[in-house]
N, C-alpha and C positions, 0 to 999 in steps of 0.2 A: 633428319635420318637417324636411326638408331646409332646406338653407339656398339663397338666391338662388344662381345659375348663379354663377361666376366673371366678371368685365369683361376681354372678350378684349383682349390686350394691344396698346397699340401698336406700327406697325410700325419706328419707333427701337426702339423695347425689346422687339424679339420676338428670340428664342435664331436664329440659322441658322446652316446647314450648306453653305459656298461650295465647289464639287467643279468639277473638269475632269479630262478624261480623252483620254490621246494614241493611237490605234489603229491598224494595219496595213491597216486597209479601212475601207469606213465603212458596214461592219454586222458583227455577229455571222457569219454567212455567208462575209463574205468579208475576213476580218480579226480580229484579235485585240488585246486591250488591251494597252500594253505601259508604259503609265505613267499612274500615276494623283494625282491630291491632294486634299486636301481641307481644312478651315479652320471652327473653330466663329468667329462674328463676330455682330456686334450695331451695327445703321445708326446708334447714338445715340452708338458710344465714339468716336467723332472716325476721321480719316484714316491712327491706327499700323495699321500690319500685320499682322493677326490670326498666332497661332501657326501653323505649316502642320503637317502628315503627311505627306510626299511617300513614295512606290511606284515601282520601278520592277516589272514583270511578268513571271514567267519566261513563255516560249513551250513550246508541245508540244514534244516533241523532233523532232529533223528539220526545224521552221520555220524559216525566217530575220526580217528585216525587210529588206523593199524598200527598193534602193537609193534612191528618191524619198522615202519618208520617214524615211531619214538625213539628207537634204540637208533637211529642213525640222524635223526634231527633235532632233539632235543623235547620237540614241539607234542604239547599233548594236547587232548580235548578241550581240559577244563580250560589252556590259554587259550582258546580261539575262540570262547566266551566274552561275546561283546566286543569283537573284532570285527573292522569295515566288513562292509558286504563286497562280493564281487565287484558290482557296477560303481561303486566308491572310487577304488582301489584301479579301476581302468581310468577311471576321470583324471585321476591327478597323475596318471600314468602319462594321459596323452597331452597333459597341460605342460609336464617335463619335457613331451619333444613336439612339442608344439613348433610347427613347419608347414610351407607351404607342398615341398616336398616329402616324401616318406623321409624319415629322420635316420641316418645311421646308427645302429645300436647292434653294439661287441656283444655276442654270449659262447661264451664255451660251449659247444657240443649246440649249438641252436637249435638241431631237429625236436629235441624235446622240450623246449621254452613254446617253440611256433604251434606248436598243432595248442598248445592252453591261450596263449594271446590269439592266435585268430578265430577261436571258442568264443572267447572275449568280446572279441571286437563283432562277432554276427551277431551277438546278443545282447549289445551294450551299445553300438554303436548308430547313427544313423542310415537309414537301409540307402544301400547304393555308394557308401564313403569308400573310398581307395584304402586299405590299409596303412597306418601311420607309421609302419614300422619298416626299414630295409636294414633286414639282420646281416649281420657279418660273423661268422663264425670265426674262432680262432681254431678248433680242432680241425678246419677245415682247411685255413692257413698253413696249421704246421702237415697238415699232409703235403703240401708244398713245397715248403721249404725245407724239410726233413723228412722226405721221404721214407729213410732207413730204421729211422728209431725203432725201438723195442716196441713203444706205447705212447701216446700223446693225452692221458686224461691231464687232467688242469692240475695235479701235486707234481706229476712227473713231467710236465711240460716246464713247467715255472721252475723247476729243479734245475731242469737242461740249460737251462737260461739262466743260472746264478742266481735265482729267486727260491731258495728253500724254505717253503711257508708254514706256519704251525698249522696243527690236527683243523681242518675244516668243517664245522657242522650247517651256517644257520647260512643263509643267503646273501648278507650281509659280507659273509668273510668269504665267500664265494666271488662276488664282485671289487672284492679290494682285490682278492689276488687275478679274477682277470683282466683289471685296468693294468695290472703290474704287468703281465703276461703283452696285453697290447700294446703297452710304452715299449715294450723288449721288443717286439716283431715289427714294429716302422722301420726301425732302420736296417734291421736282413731285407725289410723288402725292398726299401731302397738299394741297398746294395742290387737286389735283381733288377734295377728298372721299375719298380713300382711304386709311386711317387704320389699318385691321384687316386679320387675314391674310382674315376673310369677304369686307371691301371688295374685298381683293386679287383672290381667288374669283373674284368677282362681274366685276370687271375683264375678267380673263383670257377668261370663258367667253364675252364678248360678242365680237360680230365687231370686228374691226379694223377702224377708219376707212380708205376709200382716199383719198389727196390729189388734190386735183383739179390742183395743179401741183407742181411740187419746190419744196419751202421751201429756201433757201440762207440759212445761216445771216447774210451778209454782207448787209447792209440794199442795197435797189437805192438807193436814192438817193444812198448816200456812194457808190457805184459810178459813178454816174453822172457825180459833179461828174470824173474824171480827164480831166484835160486831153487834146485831139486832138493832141497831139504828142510824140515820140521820148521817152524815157528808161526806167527799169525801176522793177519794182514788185514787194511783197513782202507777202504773206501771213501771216496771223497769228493766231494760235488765240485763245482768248479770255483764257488764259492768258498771252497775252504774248508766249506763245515762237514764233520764227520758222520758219515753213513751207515755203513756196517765195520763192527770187527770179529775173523773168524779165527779159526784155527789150523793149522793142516799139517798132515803128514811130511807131504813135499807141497811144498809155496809154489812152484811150477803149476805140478798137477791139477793144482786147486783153484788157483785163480784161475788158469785159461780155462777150466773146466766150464766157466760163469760164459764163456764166450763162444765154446763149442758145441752147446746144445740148445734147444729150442725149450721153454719156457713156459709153453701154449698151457693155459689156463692157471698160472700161479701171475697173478698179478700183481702182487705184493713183489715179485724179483723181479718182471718184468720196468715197473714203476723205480726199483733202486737203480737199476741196469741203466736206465734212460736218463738217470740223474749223476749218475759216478761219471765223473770225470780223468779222474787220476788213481791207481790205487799204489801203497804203499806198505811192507813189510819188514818185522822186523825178526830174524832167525836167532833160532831156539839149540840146545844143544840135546833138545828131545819131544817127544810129543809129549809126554808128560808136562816137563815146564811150559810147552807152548797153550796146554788146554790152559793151567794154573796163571799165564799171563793175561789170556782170554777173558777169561773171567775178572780177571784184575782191571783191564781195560775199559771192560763193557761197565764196571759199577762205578768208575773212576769218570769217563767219560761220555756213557751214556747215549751212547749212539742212535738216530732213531728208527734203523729198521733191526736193531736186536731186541726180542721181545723178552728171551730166556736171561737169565742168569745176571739181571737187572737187580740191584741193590733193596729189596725187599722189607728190608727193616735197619735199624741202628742198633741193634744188641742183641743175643742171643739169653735164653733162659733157663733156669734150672726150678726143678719141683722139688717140693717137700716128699719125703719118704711113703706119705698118704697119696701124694698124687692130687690133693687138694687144693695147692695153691702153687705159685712158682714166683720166681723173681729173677731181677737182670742179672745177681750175683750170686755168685754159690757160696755157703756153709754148711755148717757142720748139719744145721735144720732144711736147707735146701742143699744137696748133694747131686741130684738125679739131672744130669745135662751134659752138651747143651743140645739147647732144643729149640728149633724154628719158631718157638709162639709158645705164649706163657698155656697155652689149652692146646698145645701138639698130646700131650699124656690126659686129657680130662675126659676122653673116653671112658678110661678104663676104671676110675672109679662111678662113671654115669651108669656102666652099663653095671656094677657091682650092686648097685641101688634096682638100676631095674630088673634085673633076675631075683633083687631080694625081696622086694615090697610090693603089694600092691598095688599102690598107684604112684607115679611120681611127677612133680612139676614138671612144668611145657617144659624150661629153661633145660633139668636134667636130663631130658629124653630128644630135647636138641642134641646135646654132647652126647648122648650114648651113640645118635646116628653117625658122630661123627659131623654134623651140619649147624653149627653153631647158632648160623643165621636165618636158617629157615624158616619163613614164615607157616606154610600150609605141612601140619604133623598127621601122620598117620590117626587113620579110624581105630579107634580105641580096641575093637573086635581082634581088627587085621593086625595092632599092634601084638595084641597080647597071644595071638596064635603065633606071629613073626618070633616073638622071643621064646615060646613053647619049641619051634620048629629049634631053631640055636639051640636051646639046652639040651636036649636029646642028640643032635647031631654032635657035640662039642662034648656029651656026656660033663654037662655042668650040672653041680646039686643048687637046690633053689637059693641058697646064699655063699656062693662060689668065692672064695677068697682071689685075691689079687692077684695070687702065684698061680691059681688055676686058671685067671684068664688070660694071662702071660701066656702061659704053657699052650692051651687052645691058637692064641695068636699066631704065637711059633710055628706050630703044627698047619695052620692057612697060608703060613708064607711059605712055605715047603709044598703048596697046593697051586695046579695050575690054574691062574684066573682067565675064566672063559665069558668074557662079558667084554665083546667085539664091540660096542659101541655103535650098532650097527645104525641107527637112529640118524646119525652126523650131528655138525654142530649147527647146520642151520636148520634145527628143526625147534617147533615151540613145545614146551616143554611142561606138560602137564601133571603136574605135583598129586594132584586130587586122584586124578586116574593111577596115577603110580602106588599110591598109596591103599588101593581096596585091593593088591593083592599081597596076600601074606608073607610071596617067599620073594616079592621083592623087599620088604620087611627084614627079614631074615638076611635076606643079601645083604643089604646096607650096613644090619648091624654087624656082621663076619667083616667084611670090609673097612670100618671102625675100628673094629679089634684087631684086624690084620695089622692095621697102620700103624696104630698105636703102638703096639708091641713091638714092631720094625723100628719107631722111633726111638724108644728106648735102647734097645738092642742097639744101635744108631749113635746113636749119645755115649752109652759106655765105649763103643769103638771109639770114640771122637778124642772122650776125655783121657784115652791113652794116647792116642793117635798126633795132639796138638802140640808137643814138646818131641815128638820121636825123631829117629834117624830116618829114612829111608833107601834103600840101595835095591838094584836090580841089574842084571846081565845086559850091555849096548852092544853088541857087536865085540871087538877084544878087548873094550872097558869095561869097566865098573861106573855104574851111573851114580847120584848121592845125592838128597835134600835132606839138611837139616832144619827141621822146623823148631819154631820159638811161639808159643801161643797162636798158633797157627798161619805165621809168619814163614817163608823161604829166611832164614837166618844165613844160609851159608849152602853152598852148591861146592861141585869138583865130581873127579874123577879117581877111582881106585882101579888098582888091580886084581885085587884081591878083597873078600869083606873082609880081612883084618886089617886092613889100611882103611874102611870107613871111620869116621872118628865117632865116637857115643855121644850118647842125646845127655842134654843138659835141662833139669827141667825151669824154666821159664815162670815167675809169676804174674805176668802182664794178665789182665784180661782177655779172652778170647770174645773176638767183634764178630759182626754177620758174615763180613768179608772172612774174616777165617774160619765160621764155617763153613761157610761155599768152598772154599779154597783145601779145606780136611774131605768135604763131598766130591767134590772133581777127582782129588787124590786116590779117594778111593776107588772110583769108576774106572782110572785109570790104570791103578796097580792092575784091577781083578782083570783089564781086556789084556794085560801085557801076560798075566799068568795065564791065562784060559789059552791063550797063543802060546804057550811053551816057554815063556823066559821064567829065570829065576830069580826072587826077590827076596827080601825079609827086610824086618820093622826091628827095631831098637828102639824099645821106652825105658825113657829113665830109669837109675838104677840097672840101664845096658841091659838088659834081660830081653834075648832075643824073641822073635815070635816066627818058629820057625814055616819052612815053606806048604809042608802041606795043611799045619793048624791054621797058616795062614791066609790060606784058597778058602781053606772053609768058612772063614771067618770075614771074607769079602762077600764070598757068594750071598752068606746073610744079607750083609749091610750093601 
């Protein structure tokens, strides 16, 4: 007599097969596979990284890959030159889960892996074979077991789960993080009773609970206790690791503000939302200092859903009097700073050159756009009618000195800029076409010169600005920063500005961080004045800058 059935294994110890797969469209139809992986793994051998099999995929002949998913895969044409073909690339697939039964294999989000493997397998396979594959989704999983969440793609899934993964591109890193993701959800499902791959079965085929509100990981009640006043505050997975850090008016207001509205289609805060677990604040004695610690934080720290105000360089730079050269240190021959980028000012003698001369090199007629980098430069026609159009509008003579294209600069930033952007960011963007007409020519270069001149302008505020006092009206105080090379030196409280103490000036170097930190400053003076409070600046040698020279002198910068 036979013997009893086998005891279906646990799901720690059941054998699987972790696959993703990169594609040109997102079907068979309109797209083809062009990189694939896959991983035998077991939820019980702890969190090492199973062995991989990475694929890249040749394409038919004549295909390419779309330029939009280079920008998101890495993978371009020329690598899939001399890469397996299809039917290669299924062979060693199915020798991976070689069974007598379909084999268990994990894929995040599977609807879009299954319709290219069963593509695969009609056309690769022997006619009439049972498909080799019995997928198990994890997106599918966590609609079960987290009903509530904000989002369940595979960075905010794995987040939720104490797995905060780095930037994902190639398939490869796709399946480490959804083994890691699979080892995390055996044991919640155990916790529910689900124990067997039947359990599993049985799981999947029921419907999906709908939540009746968003579950946010972050308890409402430590949400609650944040104080109603000024300072910033920082996000935090449950792993530890740092998330966002923001700023706010009232820390009350601003945090549950993350919890009382709906999200629907920013996916980038829906993804943070689903990975924060704790958040945390630290109060300011104003939104000024709170923006200025903000910033401090974010360069210090480096959080990774803060894009802005990320540490951008290691020294700020100062130009020679010409405009023709700059460097990390000011003298007597470099004076003119500081400045975001040794070619923040190289505009303005690029375009000096091209209003004056005939013809000038690619390289100079990069900087006069303003586009340093630009490969594809205007039609020589379109150009030279583009900078006919500017001298007439700007009333420039054919070899305009520096002070007149200052002055013209001045005179665009005092001009409303009507260029909506109407296009969005996800459009592709064609250099060639933009290029045969003149007055976007012309725009480009007004816009160059705008910038430029602002920088400047920009710089001389600054190089007052990095040693000054600062004070403004709080309520029945007197508010106070003194800065030291654009350092917070000393803070407090007056009653009076004659109880501010004067500025001292400071010869440390001024770093990127203290520029940021002199740019926030000033953003922040000019919202508190345009709102009615009263302020004023003390630079060295205490020589005030008083309130209305002083609005005007924000407004600029």
């Amino acid at each position: 007599m036979p013997g009893p059935a086998p005891a279906e294994p646990r799901l720690d110890a059941l054998d699987v097969l972790v696959l993703d797969c990169q594609a040109t469209g997102a079907t068979p139809r309109h797209g083809r596979v062009i990189e694939i992986a896959w991983a035998r793994a077991r939820a019980g051998d702890g969190p090492a990284d199973p062995p991989l099999t990475h694929h890249l995929v040749a394409l038919p002949a004549g295909e390419h890959v779309p330029r939009i998913v280079t920008q998101v895969t890495g993978i371009t044409t020329d690598e899939l030159e001399g890469a397996p073909q299809p039917a290669d690339v299924w062979r060693a697939l199915l020798d991976a889960a070689a069974s007598e039964a379909p084999f268990p294999t994990v894929i995040h989000f599977s609807t879009f892996e299954q319709r290219f493997l069963e593509d695969w397998h009609a056309a690769h396979s022997p006619a009439g074979a049972p498909f080799p594959l019995e997928l198990l989704c994890t997106h599918q999983l966590a609609r079960r077991i987290f009903p509530g969440l904000p989002t369940r793609g595979l960075h905010a899934l794995a987040g939720h789960l104490g797995l905060v993964l780095e930037d994902q591109r190639h398939a490869s890193d796709h399946v480490r993080a959804t083994a890691l993701v699979w080892k995390a959800l055996v044991p919640r499902l155990a916790e529910r009773g689900v124990h067997t791959l039947p359990d599993l079965r049985a799981l999947l085929e029921a419907p999906a609970p709908k939540a009746a509100r968003t579950d946010y990981p972050v308890q409402r009640q430590a949400r609650l206790q944040a104080p109603d006043e000024p300072g910033v505050y920082r996000m935090r997975a449950s792993s530890g690791e740092l998330l966002y850090v923001g700023k706010a008016t009232s820390l009350r207001r601003r945090v549950n503000s993350y919890f009382t509205r709906k999200w629907t289609g920013d996916g980038r805060k829906q993804e943070m939302l689903t990975m924060a677990a704790t958040v945390e604040w630290t109060v300011t004695q104003s939104v000024v200092e709170a923006a200025i610690l903000e910033s401090d934080q974010i360069k210090e720290l480096e959080p990774r859903f803060n894009q802005a105000l990320r540490a951008r360089a290691a020294e700020v730079w100062f130009a020679a009097s010409s405009l023709a050269e700059a460097r990390p240190a000011p003298d007597g021959q470099f004076p003119l700073g500081p400045l975001p980028s040794p070619h923040a000012l190289a505009p303005l003698p690029a375009l000096q050159r091209l209003f004056g001369e005939p013809a000038v090199p690619d390289e100079v007629q990069r900087h006069a756009l303003g586009l340093p980098g630009l490969r594809h430069l205007p039609d020589p026609a379109a150009l030279a009618e583009g900078v006919s159009r500017v001298r007439r509008r700007r009333a420039l003579g054919p070899a305009p000195r520096l002070a007149a294209l200052l002055k013209a600069g001045a005179a665009l930033w005092t001009e409303p800029d009507d260029d909506d952007d109407e296009d969005g960011d996800d459009q592709v963007f064609d250099w060639a076409t933009y290029w045969e007409d003149p007055e976007n020519v012309a725009k480009t270069l007004e816009d160059a010169l705008r910038h430029a001149a602002h920088l400047l302008r920009r710089a001389r505020w600054f190089h007052q600005l990095r040693d000054a006092v600062v004070s403004w009206d709080q309520g029945q105080r007197r508010r106070w920063l003194k800065l030291a090379a654009g350092r917070v030196a000393d803070r407090g409280d007056a009653r009076s500005t004659s109880e501010v103490p004067p500025p001292e000036a400071d010869p440390s170097p001024l770093d990127f961080a203290g520029y940021e930190r002199l740019r926030i400053l000033t953003t922040e003076l000019r919202t508190l004045m345009l709102r009615g409070a009263d302020a004023d600046v003390r630079v060295p040698g205490d020589r005030p800058i008083p309130g209305g020279r002083l609005l005007r002198r924000l407004r600029w910068v």
